[in-house]
PDB file of N, CA, C and O in Angstrom:
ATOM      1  N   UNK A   1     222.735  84.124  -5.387  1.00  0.00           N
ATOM      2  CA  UNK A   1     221.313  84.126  -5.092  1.00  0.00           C
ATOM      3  C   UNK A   1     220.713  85.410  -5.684  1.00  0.00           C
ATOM      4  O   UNK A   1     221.222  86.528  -5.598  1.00  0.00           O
ATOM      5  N   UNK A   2     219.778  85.156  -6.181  1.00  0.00           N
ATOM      6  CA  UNK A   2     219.180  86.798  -6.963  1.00  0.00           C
ATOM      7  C   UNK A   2     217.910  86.988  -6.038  1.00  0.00           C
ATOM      8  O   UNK A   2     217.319  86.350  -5.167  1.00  0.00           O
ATOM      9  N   UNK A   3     217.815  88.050  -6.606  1.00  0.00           N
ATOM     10  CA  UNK A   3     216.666  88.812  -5.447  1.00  0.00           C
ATOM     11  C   UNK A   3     215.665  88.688  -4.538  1.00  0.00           C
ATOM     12  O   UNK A   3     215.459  88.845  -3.335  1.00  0.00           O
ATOM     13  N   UNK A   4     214.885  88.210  -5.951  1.00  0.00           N
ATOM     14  CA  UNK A   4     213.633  86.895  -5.099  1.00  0.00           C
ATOM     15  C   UNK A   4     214.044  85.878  -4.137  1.00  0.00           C
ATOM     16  O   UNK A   4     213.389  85.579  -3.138  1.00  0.00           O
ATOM     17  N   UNK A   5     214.884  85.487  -4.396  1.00  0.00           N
ATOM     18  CA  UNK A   5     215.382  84.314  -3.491  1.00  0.00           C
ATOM     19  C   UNK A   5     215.567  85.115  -1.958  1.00  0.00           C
ATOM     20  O   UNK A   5     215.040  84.848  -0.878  1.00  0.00           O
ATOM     21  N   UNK A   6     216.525  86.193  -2.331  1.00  0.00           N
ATOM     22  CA  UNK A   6     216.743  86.849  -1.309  1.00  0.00           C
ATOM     23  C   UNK A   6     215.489  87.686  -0.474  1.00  0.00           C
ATOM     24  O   UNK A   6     215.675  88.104   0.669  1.00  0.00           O
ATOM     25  N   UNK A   7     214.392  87.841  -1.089  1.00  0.00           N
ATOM     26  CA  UNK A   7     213.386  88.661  -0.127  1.00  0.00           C
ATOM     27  C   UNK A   7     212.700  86.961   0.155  1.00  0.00           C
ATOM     28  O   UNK A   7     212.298  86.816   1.310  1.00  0.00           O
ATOM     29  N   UNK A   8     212.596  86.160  -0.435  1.00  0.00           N
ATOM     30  CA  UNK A   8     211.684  85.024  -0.012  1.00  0.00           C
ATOM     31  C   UNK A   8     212.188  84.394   1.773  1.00  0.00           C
ATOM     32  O   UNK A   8     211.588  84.117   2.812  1.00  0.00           O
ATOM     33  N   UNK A   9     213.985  84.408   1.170  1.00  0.00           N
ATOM     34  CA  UNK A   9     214.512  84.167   2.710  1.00  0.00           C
ATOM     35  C   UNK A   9     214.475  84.998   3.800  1.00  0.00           C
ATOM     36  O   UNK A   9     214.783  84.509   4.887  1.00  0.00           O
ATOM     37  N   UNK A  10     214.092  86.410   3.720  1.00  0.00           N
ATOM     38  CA  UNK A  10     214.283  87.365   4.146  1.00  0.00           C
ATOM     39  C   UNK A  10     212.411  87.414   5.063  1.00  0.00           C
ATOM     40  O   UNK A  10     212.017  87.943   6.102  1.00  0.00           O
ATOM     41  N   UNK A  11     211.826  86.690   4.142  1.00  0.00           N
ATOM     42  CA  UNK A  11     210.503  86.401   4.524  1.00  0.00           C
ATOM     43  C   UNK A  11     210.184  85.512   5.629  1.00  0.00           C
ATOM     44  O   UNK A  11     209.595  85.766   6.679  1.00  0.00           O
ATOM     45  N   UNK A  12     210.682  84.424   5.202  1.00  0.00           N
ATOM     46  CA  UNK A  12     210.928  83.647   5.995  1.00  0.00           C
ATOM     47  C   UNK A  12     211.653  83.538   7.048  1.00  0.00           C
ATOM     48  O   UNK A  12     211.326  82.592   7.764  1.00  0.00           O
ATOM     49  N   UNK A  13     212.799  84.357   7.524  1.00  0.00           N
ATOM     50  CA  UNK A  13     213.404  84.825   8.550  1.00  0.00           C
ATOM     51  C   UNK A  13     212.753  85.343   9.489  1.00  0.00           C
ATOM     52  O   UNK A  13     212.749  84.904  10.639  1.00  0.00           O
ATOM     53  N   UNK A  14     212.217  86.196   9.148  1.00  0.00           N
ATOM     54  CA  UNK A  14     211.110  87.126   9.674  1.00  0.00           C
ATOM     55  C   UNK A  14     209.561  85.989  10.382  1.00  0.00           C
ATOM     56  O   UNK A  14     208.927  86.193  11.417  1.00  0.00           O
ATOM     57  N   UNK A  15     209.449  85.328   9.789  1.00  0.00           N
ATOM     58  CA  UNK A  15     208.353  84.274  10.017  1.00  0.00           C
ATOM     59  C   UNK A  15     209.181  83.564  11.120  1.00  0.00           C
ATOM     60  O   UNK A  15     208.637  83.594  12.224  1.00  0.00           O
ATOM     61  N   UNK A  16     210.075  83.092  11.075  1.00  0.00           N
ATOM     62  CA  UNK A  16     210.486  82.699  11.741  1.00  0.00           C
ATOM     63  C   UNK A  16     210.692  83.486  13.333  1.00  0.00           C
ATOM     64  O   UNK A  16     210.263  83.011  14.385  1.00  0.00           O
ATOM     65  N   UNK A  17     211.267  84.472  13.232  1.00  0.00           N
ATOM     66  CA  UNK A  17     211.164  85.411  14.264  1.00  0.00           C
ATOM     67  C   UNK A  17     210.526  85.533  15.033  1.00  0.00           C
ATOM     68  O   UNK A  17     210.864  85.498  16.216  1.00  0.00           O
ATOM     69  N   UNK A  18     208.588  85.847  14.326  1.00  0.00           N
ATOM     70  CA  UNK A  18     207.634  85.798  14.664  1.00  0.00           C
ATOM     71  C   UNK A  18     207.452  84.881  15.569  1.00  0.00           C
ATOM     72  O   UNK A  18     206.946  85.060  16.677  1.00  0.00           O
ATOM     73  N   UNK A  19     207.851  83.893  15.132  1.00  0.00           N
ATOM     74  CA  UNK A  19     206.607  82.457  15.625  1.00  0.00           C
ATOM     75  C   UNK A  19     207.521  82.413  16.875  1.00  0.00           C
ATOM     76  O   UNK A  19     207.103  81.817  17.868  1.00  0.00           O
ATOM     77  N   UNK A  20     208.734  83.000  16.896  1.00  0.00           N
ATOM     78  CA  UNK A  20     209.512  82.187  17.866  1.00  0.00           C
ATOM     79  C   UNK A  20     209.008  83.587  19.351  1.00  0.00           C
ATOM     80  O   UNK A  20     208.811  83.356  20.544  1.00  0.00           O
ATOM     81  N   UNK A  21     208.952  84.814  18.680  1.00  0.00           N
ATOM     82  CA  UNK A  21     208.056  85.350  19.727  1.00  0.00           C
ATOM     83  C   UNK A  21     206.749  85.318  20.398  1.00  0.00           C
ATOM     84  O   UNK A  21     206.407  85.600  21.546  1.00  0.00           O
ATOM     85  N   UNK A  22     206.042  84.847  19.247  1.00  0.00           N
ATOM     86  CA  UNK A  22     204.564  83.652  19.949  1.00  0.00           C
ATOM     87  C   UNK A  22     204.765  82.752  20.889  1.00  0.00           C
ATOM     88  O   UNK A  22     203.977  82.546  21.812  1.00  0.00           O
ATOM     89  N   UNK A  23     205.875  82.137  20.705  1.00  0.00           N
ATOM     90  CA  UNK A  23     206.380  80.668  21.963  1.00  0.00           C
ATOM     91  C   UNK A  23     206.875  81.303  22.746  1.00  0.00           C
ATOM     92  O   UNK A  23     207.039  80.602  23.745  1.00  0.00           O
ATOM     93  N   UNK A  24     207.348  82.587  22.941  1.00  0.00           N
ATOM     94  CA  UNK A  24     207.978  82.700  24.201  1.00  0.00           C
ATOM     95  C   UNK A  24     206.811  83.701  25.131  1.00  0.00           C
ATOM     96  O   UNK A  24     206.770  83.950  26.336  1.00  0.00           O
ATOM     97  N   UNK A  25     206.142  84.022  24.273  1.00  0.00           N
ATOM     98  CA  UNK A  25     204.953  84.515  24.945  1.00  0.00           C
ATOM     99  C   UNK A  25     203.502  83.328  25.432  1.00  0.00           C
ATOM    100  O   UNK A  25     202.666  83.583  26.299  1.00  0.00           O
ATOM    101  N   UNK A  26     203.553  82.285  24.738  1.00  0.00           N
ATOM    102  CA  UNK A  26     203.107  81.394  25.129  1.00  0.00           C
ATOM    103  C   UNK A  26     203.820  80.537  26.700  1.00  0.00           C
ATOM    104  O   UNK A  26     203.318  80.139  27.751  1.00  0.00           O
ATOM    105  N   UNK A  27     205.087  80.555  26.174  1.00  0.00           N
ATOM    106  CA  UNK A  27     205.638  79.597  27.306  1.00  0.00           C
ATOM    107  C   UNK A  27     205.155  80.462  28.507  1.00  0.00           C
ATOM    108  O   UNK A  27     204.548  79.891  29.413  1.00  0.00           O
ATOM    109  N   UNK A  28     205.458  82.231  28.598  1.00  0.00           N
ATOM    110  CA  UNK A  28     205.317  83.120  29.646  1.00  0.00           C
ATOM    111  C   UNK A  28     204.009  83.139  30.281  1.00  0.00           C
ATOM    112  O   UNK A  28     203.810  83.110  31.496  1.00  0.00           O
ATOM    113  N   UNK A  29     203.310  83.180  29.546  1.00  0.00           N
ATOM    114  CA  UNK A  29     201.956  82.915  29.986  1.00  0.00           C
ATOM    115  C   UNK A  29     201.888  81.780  30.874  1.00  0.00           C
ATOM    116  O   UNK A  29     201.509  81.920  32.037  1.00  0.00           O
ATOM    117  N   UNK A  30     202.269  80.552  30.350  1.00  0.00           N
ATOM    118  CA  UNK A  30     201.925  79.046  30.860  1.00  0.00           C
ATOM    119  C   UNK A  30     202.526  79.126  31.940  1.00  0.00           C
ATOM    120  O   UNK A  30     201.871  78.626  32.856  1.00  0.00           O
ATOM    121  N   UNK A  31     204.241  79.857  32.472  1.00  0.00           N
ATOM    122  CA  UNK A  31     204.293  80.027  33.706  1.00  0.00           C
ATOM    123  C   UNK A  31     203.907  80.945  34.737  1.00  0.00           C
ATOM    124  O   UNK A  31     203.781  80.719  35.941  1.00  0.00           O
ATOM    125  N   UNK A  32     203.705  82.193  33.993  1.00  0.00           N
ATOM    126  CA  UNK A  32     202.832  83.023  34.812  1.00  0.00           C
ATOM    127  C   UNK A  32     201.293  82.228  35.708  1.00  0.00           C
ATOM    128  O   UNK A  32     201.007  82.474  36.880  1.00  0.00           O
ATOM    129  N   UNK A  33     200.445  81.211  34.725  1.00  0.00           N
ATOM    130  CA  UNK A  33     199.470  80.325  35.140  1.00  0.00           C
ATOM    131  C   UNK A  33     199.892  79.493  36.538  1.00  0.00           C
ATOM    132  O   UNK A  33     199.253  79.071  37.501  1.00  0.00           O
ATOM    133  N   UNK A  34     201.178  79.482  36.178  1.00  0.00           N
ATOM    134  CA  UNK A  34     201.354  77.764  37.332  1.00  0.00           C
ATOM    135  C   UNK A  34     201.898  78.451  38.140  1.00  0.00           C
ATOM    136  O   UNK A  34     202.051  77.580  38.996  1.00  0.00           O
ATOM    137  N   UNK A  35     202.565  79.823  38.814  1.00  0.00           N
ATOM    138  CA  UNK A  35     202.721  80.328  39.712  1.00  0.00           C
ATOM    139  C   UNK A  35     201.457  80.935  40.212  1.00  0.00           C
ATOM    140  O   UNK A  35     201.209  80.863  41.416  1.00  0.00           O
ATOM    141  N   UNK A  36     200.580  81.565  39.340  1.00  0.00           N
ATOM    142  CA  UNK A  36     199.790  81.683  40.366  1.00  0.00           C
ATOM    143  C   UNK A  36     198.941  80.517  40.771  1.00  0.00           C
ATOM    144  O   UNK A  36     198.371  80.832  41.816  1.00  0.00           O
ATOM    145  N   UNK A  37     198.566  79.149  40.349  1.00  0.00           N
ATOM    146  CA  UNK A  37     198.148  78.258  40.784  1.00  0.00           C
ATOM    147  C   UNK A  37     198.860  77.652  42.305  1.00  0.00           C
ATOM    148  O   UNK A  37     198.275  77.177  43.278  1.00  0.00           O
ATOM    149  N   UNK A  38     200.273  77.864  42.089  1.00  0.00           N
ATOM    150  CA  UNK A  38     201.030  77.700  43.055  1.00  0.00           C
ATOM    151  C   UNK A  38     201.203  78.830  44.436  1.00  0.00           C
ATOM    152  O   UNK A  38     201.855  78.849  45.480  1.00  0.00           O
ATOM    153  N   UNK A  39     200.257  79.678  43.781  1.00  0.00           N
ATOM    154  CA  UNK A  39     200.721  80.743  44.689  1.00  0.00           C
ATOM    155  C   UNK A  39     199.239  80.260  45.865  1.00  0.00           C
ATOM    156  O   UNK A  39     199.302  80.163  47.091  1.00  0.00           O
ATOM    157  N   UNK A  40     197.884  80.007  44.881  1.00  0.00           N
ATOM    158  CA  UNK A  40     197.193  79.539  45.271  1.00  0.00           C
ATOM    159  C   UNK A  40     196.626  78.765  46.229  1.00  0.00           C
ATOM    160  O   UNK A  40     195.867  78.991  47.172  1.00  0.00           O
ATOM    161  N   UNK A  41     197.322  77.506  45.648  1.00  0.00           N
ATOM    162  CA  UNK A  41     197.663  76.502  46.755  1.00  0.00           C
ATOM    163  C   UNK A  41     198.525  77.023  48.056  1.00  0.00           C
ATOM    164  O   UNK A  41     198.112  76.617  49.142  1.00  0.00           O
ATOM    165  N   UNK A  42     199.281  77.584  48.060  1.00  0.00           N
ATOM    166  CA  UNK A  42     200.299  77.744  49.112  1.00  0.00           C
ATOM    167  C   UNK A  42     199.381  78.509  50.352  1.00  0.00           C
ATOM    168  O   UNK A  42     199.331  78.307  51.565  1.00  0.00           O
ATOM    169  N   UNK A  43     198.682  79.483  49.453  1.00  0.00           N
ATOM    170  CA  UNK A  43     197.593  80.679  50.281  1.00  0.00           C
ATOM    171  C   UNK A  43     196.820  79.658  51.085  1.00  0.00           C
ATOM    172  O   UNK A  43     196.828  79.668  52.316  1.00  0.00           O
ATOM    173  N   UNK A  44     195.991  78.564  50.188  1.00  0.00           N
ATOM    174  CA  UNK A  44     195.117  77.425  50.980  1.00  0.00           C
ATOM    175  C   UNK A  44     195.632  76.804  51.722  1.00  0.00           C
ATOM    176  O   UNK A  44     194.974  76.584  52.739  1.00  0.00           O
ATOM    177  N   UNK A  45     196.960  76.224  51.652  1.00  0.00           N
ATOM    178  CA  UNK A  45     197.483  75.148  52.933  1.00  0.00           C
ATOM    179  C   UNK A  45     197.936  76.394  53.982  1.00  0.00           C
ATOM    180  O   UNK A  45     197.818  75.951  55.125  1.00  0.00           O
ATOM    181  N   UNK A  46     198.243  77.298  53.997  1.00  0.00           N
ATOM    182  CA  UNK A  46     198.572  78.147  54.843  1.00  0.00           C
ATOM    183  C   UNK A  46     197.300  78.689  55.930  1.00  0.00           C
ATOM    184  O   UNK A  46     197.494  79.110  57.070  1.00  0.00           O
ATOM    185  N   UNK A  47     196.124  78.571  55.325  1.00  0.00           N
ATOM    186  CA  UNK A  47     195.014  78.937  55.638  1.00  0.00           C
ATOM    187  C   UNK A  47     194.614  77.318  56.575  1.00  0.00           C
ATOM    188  O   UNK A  47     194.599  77.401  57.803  1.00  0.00           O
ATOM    189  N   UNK A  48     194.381  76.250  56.069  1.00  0.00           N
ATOM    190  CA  UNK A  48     194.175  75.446  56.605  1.00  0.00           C
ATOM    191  C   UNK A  48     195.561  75.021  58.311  1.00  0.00           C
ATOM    192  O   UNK A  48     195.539  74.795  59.520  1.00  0.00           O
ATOM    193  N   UNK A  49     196.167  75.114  57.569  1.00  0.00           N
ATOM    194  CA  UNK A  49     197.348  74.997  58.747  1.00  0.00           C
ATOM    195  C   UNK A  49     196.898  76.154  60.183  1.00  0.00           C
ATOM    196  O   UNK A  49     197.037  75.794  61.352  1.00  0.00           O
ATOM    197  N   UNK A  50     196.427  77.365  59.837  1.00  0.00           N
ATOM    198  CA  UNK A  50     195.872  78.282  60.524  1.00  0.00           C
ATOM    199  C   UNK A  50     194.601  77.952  61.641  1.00  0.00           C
ATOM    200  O   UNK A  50     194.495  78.247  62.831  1.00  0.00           O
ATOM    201  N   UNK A  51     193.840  77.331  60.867  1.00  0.00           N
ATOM    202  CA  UNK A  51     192.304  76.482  61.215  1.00  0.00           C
ATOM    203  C   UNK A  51     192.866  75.810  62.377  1.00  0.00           C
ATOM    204  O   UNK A  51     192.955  76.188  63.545  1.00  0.00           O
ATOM    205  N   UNK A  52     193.233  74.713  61.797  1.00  0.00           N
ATOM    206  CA  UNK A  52     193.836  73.503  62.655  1.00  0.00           C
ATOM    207  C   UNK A  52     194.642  73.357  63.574  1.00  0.00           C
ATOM    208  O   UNK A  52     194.655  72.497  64.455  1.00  0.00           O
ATOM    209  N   UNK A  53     195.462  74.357  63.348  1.00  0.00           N
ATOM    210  CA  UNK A  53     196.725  74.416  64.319  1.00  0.00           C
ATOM    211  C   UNK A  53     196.235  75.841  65.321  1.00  0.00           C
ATOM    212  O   UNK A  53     196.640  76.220  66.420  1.00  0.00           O
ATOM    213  N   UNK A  54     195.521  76.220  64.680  1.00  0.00           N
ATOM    214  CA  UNK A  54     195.109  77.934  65.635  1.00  0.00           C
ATOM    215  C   UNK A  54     196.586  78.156  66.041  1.00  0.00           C
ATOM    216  O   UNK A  54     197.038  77.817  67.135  1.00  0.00           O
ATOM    217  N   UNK A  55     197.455  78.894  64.839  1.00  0.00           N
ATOM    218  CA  UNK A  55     198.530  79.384  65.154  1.00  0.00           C
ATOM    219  C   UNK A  55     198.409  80.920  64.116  1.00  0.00           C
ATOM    220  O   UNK A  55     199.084  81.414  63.214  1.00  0.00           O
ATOM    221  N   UNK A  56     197.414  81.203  64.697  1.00  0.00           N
ATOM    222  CA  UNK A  56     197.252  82.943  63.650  1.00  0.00           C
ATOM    223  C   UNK A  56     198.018  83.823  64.246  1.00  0.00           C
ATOM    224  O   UNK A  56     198.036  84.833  63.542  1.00  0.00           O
ATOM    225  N   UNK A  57     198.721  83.968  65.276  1.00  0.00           N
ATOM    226  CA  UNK A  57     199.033  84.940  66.025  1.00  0.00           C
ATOM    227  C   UNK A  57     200.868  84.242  66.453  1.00  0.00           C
ATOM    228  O   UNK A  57     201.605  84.621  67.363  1.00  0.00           O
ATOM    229  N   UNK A  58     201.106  83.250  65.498  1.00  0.00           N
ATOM    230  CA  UNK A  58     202.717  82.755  65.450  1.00  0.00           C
ATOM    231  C   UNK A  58     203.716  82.986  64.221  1.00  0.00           C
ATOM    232  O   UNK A  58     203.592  82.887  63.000  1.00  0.00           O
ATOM    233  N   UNK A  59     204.552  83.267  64.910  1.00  0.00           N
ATOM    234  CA  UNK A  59     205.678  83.910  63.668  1.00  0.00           C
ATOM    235  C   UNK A  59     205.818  82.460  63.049  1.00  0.00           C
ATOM    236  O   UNK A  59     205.685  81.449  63.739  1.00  0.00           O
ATOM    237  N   UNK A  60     206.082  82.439  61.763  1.00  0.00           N
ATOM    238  CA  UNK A  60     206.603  81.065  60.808  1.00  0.00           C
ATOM    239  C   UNK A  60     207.245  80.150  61.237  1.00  0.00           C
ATOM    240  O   UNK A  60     206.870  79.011  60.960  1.00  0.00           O
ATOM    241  N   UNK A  61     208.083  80.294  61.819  1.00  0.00           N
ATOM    242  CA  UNK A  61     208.921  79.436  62.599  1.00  0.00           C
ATOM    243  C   UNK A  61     208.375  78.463  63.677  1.00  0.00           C
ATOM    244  O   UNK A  61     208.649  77.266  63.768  1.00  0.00           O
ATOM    245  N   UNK A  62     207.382  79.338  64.644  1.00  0.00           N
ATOM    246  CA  UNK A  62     207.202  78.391  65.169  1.00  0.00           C
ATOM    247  C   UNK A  62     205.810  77.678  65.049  1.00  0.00           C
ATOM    248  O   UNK A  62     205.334  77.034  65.984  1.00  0.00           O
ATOM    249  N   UNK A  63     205.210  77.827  63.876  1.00  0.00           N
ATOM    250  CA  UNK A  63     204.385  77.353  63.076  1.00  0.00           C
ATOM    251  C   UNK A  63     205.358  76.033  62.288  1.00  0.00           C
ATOM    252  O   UNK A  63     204.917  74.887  62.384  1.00  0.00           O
ATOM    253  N   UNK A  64     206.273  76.203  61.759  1.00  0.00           N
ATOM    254  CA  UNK A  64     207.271  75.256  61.200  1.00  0.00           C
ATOM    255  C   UNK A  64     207.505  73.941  62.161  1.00  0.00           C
ATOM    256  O   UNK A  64     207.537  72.741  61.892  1.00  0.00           O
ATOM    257  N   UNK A  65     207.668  74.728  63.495  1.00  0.00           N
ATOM    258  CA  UNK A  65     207.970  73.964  64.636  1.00  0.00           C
ATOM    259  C   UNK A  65     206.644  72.896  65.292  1.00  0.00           C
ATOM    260  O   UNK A  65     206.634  71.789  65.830  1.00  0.00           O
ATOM    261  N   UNK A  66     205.917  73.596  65.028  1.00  0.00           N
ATOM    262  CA  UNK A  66     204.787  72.892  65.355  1.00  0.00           C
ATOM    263  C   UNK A  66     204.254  71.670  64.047  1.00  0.00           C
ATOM    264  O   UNK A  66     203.648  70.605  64.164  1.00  0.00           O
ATOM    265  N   UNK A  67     204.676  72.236  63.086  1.00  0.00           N
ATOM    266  CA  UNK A  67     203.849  71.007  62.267  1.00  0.00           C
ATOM    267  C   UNK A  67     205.532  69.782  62.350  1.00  0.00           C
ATOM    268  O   UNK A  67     205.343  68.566  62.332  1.00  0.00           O
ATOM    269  N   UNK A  68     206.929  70.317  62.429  1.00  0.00           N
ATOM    270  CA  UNK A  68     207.601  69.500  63.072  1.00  0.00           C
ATOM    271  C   UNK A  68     207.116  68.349  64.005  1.00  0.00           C
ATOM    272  O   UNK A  68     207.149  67.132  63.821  1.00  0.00           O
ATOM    273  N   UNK A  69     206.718  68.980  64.914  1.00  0.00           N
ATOM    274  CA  UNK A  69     205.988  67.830  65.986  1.00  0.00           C
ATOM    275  C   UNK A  69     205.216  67.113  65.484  1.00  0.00           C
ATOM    276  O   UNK A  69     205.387  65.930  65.779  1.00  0.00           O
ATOM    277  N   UNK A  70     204.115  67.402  64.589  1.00  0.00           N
ATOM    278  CA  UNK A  70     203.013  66.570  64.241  1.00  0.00           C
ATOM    279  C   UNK A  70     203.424  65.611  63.359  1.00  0.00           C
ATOM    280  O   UNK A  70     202.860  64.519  63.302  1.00  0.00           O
ATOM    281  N   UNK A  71     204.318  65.898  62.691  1.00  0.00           N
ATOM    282  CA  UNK A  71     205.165  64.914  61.896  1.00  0.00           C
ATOM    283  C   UNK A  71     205.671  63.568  62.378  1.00  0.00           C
ATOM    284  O   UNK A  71     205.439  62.412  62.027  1.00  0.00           O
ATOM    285  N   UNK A  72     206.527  64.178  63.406  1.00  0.00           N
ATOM    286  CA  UNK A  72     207.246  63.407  64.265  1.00  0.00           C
ATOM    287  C   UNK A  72     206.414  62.178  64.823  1.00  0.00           C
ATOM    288  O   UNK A  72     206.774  61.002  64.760  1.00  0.00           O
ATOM    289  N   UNK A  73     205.347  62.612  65.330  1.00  0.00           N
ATOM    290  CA  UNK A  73     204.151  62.186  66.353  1.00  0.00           C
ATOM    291  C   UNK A  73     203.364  61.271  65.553  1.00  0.00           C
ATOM    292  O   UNK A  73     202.900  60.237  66.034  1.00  0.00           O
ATOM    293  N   UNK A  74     203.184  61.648  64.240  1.00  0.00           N
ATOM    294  CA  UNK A  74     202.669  60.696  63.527  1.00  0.00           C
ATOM    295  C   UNK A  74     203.428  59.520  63.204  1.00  0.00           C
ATOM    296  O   UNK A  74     202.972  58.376  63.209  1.00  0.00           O
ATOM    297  N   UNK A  75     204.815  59.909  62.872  1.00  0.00           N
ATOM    298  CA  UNK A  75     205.786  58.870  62.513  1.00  0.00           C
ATOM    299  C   UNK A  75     205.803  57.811  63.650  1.00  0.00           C
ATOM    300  O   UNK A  75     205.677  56.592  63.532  1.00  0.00           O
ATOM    301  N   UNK A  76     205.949  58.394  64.545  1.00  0.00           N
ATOM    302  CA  UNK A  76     205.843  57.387  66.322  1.00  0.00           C
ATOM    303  C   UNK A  76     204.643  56.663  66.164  1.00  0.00           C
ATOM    304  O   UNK A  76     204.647  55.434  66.232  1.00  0.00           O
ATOM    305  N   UNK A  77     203.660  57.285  65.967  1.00  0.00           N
ATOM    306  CA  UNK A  77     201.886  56.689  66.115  1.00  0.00           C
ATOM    307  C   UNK A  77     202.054  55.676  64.915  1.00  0.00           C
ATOM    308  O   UNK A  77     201.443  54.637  65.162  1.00  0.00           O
ATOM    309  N   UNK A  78     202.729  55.655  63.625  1.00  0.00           N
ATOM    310  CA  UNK A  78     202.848  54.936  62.400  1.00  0.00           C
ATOM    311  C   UNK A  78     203.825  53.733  62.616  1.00  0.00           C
ATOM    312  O   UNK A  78     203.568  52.750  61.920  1.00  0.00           O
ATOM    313  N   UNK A  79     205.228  53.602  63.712  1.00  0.00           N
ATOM    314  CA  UNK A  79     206.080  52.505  63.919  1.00  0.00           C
ATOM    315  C   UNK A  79     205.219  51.642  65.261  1.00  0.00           C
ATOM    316  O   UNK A  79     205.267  50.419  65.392  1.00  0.00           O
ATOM    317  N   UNK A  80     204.530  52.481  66.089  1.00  0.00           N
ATOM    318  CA  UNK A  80     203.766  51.353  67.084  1.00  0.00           C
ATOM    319  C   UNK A  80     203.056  50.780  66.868  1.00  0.00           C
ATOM    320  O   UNK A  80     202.695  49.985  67.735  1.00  0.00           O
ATOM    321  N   UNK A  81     202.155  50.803  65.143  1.00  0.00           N
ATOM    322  CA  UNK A  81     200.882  50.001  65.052  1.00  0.00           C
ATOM    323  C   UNK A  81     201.721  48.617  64.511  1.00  0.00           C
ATOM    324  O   UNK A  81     201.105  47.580  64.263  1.00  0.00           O
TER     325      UNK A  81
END
């Protein structure tokens, strides 16, 4: 291979490189987006669960425990109709 050949591939290597650090900065971005969308959502149902349940002043658990029940209760209210 003579020279040219060799800086053309050498070019192209490099291009290559590039682009492949664009996609991984792209992909990073796109998940950085959907966690915080997710983080989002989680903040809102947590907030609503708060409203409804008036459990602001309960450790997680028994916030867990409580929407347990409502589950349950619905499932019962859903096999008697």
């Amino acid at each position: 291979m003579n020279e040219r050949d060799e800086q053309r591939l050498q070019k192209t290597r490099d291009k290559i490189a590039q682009m492949k650090t664009v996609e991984q900065s792209i992909l990073a971005r796109d998940k950085k987006q959907q966690r915080k969308e997710r983080t989002r959502r989680l903040i809102q149902s947590g907030a609503l669960a708060e409203k409804y349940l008036h459990c602001e002043n309960m450790p997680p658990s028994e916030v867990e425990k409580a929407l347990k029940r409502l589950i349950e209760n619905d499932k019962n209210t859903c096999k008697q109709l």
